[in-house]
C-alpha positions as CSV (number, residue, x, y, z in Angstrom):
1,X,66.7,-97.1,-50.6
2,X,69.2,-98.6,-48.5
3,X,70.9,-95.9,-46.4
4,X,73.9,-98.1,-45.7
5,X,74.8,-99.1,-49.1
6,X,74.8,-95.0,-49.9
7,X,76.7,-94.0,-47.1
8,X,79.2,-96.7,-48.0
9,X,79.7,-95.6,-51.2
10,X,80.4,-92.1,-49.8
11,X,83.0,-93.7,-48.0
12,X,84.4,-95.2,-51.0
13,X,84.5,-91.7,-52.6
14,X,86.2,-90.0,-50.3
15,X,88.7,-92.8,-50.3
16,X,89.2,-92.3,-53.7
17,X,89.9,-88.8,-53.3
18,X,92.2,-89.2,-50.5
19,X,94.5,-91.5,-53.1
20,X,93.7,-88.6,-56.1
21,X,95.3,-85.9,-52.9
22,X,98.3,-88.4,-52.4
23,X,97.3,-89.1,-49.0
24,X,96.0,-92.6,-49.9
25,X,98.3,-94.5,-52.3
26,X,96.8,-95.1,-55.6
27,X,94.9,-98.4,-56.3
28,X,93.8,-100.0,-53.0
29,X,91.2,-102.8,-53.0
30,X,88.4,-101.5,-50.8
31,X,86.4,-104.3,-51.7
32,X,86.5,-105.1,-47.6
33,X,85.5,-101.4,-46.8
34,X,82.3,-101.6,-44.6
35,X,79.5,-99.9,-43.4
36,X,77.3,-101.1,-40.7
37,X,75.6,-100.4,-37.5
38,X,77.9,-99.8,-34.5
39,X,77.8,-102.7,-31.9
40,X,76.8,-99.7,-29.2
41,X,74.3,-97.0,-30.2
42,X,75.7,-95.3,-28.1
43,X,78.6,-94.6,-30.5
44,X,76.6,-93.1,-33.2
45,X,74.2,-94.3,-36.1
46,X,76.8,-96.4,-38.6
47,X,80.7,-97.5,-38.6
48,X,83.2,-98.0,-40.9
49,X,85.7,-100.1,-40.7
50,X,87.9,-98.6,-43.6
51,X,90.8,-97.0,-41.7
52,X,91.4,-100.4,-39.9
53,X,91.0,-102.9,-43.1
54,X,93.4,-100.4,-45.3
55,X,96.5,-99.7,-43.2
56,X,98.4,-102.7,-43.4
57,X,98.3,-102.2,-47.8
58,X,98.5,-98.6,-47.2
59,X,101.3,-98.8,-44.8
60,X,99.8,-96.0,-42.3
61,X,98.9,-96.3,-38.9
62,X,94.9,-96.4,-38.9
63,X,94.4,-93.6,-36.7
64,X,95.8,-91.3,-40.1
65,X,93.5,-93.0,-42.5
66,X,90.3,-92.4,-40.1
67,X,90.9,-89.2,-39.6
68,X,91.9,-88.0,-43.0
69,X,88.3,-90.2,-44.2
70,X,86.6,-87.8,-41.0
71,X,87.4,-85.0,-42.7
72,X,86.8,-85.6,-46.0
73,X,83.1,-87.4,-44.8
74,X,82.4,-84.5,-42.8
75,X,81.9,-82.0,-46.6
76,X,78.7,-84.5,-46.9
77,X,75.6,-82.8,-45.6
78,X,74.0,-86.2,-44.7
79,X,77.0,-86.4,-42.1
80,X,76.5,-84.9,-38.8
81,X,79.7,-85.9,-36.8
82,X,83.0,-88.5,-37.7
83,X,84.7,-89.5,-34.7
84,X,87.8,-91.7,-34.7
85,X,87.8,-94.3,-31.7
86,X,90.3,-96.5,-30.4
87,X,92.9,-97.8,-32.9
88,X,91.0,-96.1,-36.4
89,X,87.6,-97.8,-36.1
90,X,85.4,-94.5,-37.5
91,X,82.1,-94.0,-36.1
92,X,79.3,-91.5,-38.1
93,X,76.2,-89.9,-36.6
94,X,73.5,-88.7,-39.5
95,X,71.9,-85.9,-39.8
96,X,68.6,-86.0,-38.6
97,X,67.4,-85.1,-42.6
98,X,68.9,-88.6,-43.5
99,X,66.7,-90.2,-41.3
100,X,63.5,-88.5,-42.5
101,X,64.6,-89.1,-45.8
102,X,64.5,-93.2,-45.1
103,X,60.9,-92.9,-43.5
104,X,59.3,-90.9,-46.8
105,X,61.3,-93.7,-48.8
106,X,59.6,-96.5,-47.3
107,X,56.3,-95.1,-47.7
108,X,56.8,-94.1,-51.5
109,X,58.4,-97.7,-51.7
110,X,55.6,-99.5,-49.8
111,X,56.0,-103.1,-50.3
112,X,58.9,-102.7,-52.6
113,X,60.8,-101.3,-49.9
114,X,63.9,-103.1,-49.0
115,X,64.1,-104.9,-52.6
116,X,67.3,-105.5,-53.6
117,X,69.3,-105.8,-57.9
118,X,71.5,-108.1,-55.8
119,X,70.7,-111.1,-58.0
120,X,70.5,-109.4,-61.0
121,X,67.7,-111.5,-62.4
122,X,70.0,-114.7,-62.3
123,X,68.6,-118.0,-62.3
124,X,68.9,-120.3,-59.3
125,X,67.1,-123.4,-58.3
126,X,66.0,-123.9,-54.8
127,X,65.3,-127.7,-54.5
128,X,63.4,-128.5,-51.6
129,X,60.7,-130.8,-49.4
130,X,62.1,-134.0,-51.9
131,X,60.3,-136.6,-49.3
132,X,59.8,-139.8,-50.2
133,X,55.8,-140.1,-51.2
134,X,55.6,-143.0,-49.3
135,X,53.7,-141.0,-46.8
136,X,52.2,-137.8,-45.8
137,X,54.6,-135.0,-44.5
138,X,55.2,-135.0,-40.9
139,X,57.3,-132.4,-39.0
140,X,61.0,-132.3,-40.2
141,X,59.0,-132.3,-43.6
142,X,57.3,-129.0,-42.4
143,X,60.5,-127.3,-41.4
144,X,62.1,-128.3,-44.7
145,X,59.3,-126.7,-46.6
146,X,58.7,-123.5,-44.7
147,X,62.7,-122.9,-45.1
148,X,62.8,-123.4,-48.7
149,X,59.6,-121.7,-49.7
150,X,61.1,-118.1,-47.4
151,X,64.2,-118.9,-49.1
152,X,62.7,-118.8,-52.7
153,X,60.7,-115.9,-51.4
154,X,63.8,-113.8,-49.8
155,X,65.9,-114.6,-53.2
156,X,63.0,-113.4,-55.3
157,X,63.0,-110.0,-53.5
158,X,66.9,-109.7,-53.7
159,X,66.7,-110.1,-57.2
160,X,67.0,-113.6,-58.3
161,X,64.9,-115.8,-60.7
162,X,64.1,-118.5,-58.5
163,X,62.4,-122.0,-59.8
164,X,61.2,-123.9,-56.7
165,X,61.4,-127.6,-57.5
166,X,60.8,-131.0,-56.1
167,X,62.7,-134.3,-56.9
168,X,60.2,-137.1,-56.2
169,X,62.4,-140.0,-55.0
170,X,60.7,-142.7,-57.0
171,X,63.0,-144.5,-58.3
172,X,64.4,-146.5,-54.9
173,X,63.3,-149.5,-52.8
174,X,61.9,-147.8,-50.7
175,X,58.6,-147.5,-53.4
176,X,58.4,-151.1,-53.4
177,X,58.1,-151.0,-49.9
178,X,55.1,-148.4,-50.6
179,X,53.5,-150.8,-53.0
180,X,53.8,-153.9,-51.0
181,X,52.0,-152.0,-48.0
182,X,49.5,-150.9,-50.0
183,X,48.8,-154.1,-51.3
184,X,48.1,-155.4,-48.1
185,X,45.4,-152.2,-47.6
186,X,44.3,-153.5,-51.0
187,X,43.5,-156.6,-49.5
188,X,42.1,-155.5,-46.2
189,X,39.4,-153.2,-48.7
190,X,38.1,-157.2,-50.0
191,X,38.0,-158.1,-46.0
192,X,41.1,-160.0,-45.8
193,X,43.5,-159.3,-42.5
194,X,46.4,-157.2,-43.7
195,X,49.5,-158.7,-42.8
196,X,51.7,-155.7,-41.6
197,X,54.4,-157.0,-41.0
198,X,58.0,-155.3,-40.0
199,X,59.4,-152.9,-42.6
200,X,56.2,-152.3,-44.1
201,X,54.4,-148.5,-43.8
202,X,51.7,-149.5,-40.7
203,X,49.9,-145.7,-40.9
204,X,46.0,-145.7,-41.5
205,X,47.1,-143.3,-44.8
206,X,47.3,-146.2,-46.5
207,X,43.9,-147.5,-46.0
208,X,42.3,-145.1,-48.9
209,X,45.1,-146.4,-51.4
210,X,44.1,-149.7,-50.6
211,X,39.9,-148.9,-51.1
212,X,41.3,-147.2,-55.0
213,X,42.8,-149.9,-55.7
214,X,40.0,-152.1,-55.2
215,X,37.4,-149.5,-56.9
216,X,40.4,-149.5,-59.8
217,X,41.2,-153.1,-60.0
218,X,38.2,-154.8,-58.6
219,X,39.4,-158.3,-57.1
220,X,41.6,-158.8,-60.0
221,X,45.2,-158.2,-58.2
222,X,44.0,-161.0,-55.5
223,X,46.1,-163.8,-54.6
224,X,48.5,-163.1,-57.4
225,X,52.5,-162.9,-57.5
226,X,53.9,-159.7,-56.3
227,X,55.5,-159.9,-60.0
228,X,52.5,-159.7,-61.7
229,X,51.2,-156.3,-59.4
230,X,54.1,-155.2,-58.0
231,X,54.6,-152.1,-61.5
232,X,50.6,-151.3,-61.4
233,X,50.7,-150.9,-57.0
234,X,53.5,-148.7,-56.9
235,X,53.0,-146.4,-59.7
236,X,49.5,-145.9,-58.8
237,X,50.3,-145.4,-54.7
238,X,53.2,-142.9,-55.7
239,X,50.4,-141.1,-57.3
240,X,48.4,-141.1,-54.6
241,X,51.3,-140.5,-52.2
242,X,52.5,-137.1,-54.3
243,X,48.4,-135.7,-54.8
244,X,48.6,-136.0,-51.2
245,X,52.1,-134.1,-50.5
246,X,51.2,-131.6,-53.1
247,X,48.1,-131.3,-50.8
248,X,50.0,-130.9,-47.7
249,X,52.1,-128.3,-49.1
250,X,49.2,-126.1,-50.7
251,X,48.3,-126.4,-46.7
252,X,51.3,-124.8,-45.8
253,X,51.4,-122.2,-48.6
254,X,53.4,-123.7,-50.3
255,X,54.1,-123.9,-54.8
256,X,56.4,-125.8,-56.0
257,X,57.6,-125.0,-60.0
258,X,59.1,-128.1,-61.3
259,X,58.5,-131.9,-60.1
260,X,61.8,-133.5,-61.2
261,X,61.1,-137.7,-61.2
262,X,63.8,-140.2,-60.3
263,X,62.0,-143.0,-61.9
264,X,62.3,-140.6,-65.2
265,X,65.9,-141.0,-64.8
266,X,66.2,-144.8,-66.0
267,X,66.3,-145.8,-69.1
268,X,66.8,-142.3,-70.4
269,X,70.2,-142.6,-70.5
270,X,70.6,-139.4,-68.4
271,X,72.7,-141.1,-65.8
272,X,75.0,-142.6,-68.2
273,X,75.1,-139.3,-69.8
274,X,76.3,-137.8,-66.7
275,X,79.1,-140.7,-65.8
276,X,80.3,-140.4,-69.6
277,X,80.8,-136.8,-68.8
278,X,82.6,-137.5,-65.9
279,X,84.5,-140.0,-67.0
280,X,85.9,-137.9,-70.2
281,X,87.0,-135.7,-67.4
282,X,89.5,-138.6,-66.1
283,X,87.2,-138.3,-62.5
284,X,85.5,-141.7,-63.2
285,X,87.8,-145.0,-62.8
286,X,87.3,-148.6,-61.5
287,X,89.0,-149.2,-58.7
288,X,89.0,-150.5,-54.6
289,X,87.7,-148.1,-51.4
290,X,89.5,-148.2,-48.4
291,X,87.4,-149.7,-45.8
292,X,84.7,-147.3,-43.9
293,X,86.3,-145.8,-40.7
294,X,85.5,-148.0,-37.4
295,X,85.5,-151.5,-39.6
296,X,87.5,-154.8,-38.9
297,X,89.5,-156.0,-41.9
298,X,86.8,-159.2,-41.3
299,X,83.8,-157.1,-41.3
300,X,85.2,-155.3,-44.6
301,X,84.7,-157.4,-48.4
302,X,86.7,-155.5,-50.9
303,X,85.2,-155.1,-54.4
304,X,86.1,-153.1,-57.1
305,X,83.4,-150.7,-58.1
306,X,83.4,-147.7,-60.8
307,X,84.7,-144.9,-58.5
308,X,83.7,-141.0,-59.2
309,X,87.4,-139.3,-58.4
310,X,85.5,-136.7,-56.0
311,X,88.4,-135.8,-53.6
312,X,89.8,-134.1,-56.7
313,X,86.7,-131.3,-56.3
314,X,87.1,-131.3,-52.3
315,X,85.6,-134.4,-50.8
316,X,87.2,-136.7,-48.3
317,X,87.0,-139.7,-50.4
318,X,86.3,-140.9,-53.6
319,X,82.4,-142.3,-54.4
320,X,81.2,-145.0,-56.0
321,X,78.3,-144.5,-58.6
322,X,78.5,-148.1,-60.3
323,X,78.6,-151.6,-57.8
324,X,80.6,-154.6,-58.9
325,X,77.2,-156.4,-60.6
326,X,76.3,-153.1,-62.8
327,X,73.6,-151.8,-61.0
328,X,73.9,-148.1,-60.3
329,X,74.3,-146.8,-56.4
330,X,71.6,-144.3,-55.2
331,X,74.4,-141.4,-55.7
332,X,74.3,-141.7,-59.9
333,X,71.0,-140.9,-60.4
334,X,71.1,-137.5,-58.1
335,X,74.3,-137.2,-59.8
336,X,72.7,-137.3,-63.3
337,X,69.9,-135.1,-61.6
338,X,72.3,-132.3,-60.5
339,X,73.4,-132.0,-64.3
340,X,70.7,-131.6,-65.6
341,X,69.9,-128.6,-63.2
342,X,73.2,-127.7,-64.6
343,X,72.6,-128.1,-68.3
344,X,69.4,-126.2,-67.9
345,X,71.1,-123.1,-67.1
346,X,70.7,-121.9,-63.2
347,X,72.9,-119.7,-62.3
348,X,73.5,-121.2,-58.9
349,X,71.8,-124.5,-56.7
350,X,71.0,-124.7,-53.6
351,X,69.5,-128.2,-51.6
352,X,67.7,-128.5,-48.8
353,X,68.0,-131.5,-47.2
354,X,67.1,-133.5,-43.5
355,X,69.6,-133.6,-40.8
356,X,70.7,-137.0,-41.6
357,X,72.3,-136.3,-45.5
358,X,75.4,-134.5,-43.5
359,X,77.6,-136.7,-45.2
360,X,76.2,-136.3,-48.8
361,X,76.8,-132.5,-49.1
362,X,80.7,-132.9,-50.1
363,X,80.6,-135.5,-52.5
364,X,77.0,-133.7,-53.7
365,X,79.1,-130.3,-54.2
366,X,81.9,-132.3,-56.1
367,X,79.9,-133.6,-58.5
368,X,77.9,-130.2,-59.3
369,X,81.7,-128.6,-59.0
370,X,83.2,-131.0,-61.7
371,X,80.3,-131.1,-63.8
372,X,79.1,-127.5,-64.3
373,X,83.4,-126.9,-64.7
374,X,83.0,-124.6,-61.5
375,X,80.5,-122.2,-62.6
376,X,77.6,-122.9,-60.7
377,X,77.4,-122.9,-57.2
378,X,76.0,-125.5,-55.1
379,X,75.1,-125.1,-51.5
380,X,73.4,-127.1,-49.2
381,X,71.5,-126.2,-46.2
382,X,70.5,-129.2,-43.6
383,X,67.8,-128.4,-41.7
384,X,67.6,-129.7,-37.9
385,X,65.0,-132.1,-36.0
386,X,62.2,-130.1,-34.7
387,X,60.9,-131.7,-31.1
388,X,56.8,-131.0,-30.6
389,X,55.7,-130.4,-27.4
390,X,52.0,-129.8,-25.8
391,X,51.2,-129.2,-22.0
392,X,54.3,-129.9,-21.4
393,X,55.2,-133.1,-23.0
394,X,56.1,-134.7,-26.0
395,X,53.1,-134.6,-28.6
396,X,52.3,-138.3,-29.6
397,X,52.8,-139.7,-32.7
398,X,49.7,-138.9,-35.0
399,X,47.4,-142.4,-35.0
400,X,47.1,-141.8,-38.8
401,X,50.5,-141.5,-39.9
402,X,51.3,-144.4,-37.4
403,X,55.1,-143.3,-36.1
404,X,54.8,-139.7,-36.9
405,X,53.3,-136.4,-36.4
406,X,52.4,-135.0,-39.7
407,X,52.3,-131.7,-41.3
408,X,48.4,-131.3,-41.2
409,X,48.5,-132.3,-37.6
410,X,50.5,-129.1,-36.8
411,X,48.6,-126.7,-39.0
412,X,45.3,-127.9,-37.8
413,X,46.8,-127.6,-34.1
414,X,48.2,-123.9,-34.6
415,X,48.0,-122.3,-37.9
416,X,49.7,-121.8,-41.4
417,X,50.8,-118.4,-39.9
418,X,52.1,-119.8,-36.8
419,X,53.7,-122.9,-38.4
420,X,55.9,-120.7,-40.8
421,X,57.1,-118.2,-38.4
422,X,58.0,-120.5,-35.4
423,X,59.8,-122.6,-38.3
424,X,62.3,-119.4,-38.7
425,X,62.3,-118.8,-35.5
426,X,65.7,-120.7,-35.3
427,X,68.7,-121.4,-37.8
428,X,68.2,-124.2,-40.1
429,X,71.3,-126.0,-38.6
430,X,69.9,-125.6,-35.1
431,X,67.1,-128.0,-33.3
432,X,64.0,-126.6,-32.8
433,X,61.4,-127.1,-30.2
434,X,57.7,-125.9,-30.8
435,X,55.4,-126.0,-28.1
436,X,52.1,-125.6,-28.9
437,X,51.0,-123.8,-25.8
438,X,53.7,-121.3,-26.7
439,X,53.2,-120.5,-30.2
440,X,49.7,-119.6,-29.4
441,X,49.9,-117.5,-26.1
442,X,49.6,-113.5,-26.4
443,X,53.1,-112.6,-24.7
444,X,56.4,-110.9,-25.8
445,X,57.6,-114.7,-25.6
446,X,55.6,-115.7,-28.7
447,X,57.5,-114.0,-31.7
448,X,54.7,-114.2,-33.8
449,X,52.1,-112.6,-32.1
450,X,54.4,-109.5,-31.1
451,X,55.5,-109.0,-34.5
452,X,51.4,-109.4,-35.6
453,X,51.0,-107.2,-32.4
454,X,52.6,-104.4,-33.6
455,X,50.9,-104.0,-37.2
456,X,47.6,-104.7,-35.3
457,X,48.9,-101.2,-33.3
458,X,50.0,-99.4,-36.3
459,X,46.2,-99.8,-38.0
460,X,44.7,-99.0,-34.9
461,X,46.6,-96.3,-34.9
462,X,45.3,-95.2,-38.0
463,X,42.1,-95.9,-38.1
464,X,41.6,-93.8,-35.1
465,X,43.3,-91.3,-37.1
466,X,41.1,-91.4,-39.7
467,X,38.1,-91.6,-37.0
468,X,39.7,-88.1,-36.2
469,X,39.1,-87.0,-39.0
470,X,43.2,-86.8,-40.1
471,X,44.3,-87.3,-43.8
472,X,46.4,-90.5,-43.0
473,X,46.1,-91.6,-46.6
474,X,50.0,-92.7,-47.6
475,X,50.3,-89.8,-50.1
476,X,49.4,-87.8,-47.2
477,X,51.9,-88.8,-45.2
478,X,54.6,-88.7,-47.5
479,X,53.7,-85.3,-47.4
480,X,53.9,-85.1,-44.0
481,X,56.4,-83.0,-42.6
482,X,58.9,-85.4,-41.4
483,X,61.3,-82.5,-39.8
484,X,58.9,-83.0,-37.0
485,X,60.5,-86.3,-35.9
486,X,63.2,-85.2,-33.8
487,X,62.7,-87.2,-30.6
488,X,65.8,-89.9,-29.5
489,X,63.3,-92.3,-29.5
490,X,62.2,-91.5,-32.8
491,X,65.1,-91.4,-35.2
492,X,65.9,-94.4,-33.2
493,X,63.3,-96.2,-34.7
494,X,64.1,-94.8,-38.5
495,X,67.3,-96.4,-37.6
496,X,66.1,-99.8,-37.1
497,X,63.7,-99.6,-40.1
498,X,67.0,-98.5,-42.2
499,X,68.6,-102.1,-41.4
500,X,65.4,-103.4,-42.9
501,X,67.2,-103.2,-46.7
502,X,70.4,-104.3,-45.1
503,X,69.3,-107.1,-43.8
504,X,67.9,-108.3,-47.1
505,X,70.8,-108.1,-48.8
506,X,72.9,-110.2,-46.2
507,X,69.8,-112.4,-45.5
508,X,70.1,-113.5,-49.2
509,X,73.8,-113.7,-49.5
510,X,73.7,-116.3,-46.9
511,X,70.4,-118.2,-48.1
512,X,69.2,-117.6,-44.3
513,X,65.8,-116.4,-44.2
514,X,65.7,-117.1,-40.1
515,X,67.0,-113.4,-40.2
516,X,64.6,-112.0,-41.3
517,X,62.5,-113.4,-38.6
518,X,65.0,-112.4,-36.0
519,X,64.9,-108.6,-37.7
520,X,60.7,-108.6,-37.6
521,X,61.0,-109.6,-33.8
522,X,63.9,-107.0,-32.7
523,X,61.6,-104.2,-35.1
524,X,58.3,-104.9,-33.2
525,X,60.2,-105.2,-29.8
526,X,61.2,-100.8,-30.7
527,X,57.9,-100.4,-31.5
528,X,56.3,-101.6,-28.9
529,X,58.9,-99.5,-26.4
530,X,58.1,-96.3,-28.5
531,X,54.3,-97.0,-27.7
532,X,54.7,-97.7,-24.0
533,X,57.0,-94.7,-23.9
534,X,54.3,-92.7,-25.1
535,X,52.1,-94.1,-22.3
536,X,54.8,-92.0,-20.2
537,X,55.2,-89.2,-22.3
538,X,52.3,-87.7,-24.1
539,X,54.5,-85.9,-26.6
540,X,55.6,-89.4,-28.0
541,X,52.2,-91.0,-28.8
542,X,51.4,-90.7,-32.4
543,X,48.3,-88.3,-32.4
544,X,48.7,-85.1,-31.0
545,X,45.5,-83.8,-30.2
546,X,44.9,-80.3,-31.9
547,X,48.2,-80.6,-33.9
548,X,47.3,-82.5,-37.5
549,X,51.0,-81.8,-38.8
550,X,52.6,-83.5,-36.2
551,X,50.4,-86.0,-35.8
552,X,50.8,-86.7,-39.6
553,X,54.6,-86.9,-39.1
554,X,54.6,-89.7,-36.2
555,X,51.9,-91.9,-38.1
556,X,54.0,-92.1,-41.3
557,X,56.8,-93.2,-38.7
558,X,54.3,-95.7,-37.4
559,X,53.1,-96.5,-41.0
560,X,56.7,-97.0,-42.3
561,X,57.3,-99.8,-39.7
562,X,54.5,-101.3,-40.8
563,X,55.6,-101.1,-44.3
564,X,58.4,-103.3,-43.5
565,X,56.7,-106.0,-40.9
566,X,54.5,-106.2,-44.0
567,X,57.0,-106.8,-46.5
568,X,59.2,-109.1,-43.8
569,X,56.1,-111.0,-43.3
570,X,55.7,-111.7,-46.7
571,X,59.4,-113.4,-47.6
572,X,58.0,-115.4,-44.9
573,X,55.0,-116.2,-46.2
574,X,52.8,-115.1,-43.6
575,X,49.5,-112.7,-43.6
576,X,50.0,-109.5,-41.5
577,X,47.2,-109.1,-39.6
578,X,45.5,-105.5,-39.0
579,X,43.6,-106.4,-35.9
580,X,43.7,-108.6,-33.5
581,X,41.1,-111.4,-32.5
């Protein structure tokens, strides 16, 4: 049930009506008509900005529109007052039936409450995490994966068919580097001194590669050419790299669908699939770049390179894919990795990349843009650093990974739970800090134990109830007599569980599952003010000694909040907890 979405189309109705009357003209677009909640409560439960977005097409002052839409709102029973204020913005109070209405539909909903049609069971691919297995996952890894996973997890309960799914970036130099590092932990397993020397991968992860590869190869791969073990290192470190990351991310809570391989993508003829593609289109041409902003014309060797034409799909310059000697640049393959997300048939893409790929998302969107002929929708979401702090200070690097913290070292210091929430604590594009000390303190400050804080209440709640000996089964209190709820405070707090299927809906239309964090926090913050409000007034606390019907009616308030902190919790992919210890 989401209240707004039904008093909107209300809105629309009348609207209707008032062009059937002739007070309207005839075929408007009200496609910008909206319903939300009014910046000050004080000005009543939801707005509408109708009369305000329709003059100008209508040609009427606003103040005439709002206050013919008043009217005609007021012959709905669910509307207890339509006041016009300032220019023609419309504000609406409910009847107090409207809000009872939400709580009994959150408890018959229960955990479906809030799920949205809003995908319509389309297909989209949320590609995510994508870290280099040269190494375990350290922290920028964690907030990549705890953003995509909510993501896939918000989309799913708006409606969408989600596939979550890792490229494995195999197929670069950057594996060679792997295996020659490896090799030299190969070497160190026969009791040779590893020569680590700069641009190799220095962590202590490496040293179990190196003591498999000795179990696997015996002494075999000893003083020999890197030609002759280069292939067999890599390949068999990648493996060990990924069984690790997939590790790390079962850690986290974390399934991916689909591993997609770079390697795969050579020889295959995939990426000269995509090119030909491309180039049938007239966007791929040989020809000269201008020279990168900020060089000399010394510094600068001009060289004509097969160019993808991606300023004709809305990037600032055109990209090579091919270099002057033949070999392909590291943007063909992800382009030949894009169309086949394409060709598969999602609906609509979305990346999730590291700070640093800011300048790959135009020329990434062009190439989806010109291959899938506009129909499928790629967007990109960078996620910021995240800076770790303990007592104060910067957390050191973690002595295994050898220049980073890693993913485990954070869970092990404060939690799956505590990792995920504190992840979504901020926007994607925004830096993060997570203090340790912070994230596990019991104080309003720490989101995530006052959002836990407040189911821990709500079953407290009810299991004193029950100790009471009070039906507070949920088909009891959907039973409950809800007219009972009458208090400000009260239908104040239906009103903030009535954003909950809002919020979904514009959580998902954004691909920003941080607000849903936000919501959980502002949600527990009311119900922790109707609880200490009841330590004032004895008529608000939820059981009324002597009186089981009212009692009845507050706990299915209580229970219905808990109903959505549960289901909130669980786009994130964290486990409400019913007591705390």
């Amino acid at each position: 049930m989401n209240l707004f979405s039904e008093i909107r189309e209300l809105v629309v109705a009348a609207l209707n009506d008032l062009a059937a009357q002739g007070i309207l003209p005839a075929g408007l677009d009200l496609a910008a008509v909206a319903v939300e909640p009014p910046r000050d409560a004080a000005h009543g439960d939801m707005a509408t900005n109708a009369a305000m977005v329709l003059a100008k097409p209508a040609n009427l002052q606003p103040r005439i529109i709002a206050e013919a839409l008043a009217k005609a709102l007021m012959q709905d029973p669910r509307i207890a007052g339509a006041d016009v204020a300032g220019p023609g913005f419309l504000n609406l109070r409910l009847d107090p039936a409207a809000w009872h209405g939400l709580v009994r539909a959150a408890l018959v909903a229960g955990s479906d409450f809030g799920r949205s049609t809003l995908g319509q069971g389309r297909r989209v691919n949320v590609e995510f995490v994508s870290a280099n297995p040269t190494g375990p996952m350290h922290v920028g890894h964690t907030r990549g994966a705890v953003f995509g996973d909510a993501l896939a997890r918000l989309l799913s309960f708006a409606g969408w068919d989600v596939t979550r799914e890792y490229y494995i970036n195999d197929g670069g130099a950057q594996v060679d580097v792997l295996a020659r590092s490896a090799y030299e932990r190969y070497r160190e397993a026969h009791g040779l001194e590893p020569a680590i020397s700069e641009g190799l991968y220095p962590g202590d992860y490496l040293i179990p590669v190196g003591e498999a590869l000795k179990a696997k190869y015996g002494a075999s791969l000893l003083d020999q050419p890197e030609s002759v073990w280069l292939k067999d290192v890599r390949d068999f470190a990648t493996e060990m790299m990924m069984a690790e990351i997939r590790n790390d991310l079962k850690v986290l809570g974390v399934e991916m669908d689909v591993y997609s391989s770079e390697k795969a993508l050579y020889g295959t003829g995939e990426i000269e699939a995509a090119i030909a593609t491309l180039r049938d289109m007239d966007l791929i041409y040989e020809g000269v770049l201008e020279p990168p902003k900020g060089k000399e014309p010394d510094d600068w060797e001009p060289r004509v390179q097969t160019l993808f034409r991606s300023t004709a799909h809305g990037d600032d310059v055109d990209r090579p894919v091919q270099k002057s000697d033949g070999s392909w640049t590291y943007f063909a393959p992800d382009i030949a990795y894009h169309y086949n997300k394409v060709r598969r048939g999602f609906d609509a893409l979305i990346d999730i990349f590291g700070a640093d790929h800011g300048g790959y998302v135009k020329r990434m969107k062009a190439a989806v843009s010109a291959l899938s002929g506009g129909r499928v929708p790629l967007d990109i979401k960078l996620i910021q650093l995240v800076k770790l702090y303990k007592n104060g200070e910067p957390f050191k690097m973690s002595k295994r990974a050898g220049t980073f913290v890693t993913l485990r070292d954070v869970v092990e210091q404060a939690g799956a739970d505590v990792t995920r929430f504190v992840m979504l604590t901020r926007k994607n594009d925004a830096a993060l800090d997570f203090d340790f000390d912070k994230v596990l303190e019991q104080s309003k400050d720490n989101p995530v134990f006052y959002v836990q804080y407040a189911n821990a209440r709500i079953h407290s709640v009810l299991r004193k109830a029950r100790d009471a000996g009070l039906d507070v089964s949920d088909k009891a209190l959907i039973a409950a007599d809800l007219s009972i709820l009458n208090h400000e405070a009260e239908i104040g707090m239906a009103r903030k569980i009535a954003e909950w299927p809002r919020l979904v809906d514009i959580a998902a239309r954004n691909n920003e599952p941080h607000r849903v964090a936000f919501y959980l926090y502002e949600l527990a913050s009311d119900f922790h003010g109707l609880w200490n409000r009841g330590n004032e007034d004895a008529s608000l606390r939820f059981i009324q000694d002597g009186d089981p019907a009212t009692s009845q009616a507050k706990i299915a308030l209580a229970r219905s909040v808990s109903v959505v902190i549960c289901a909130g919790l669980g786009i994130l992919g964290v486990t409400p907890v019913e007591e705390m210890r």
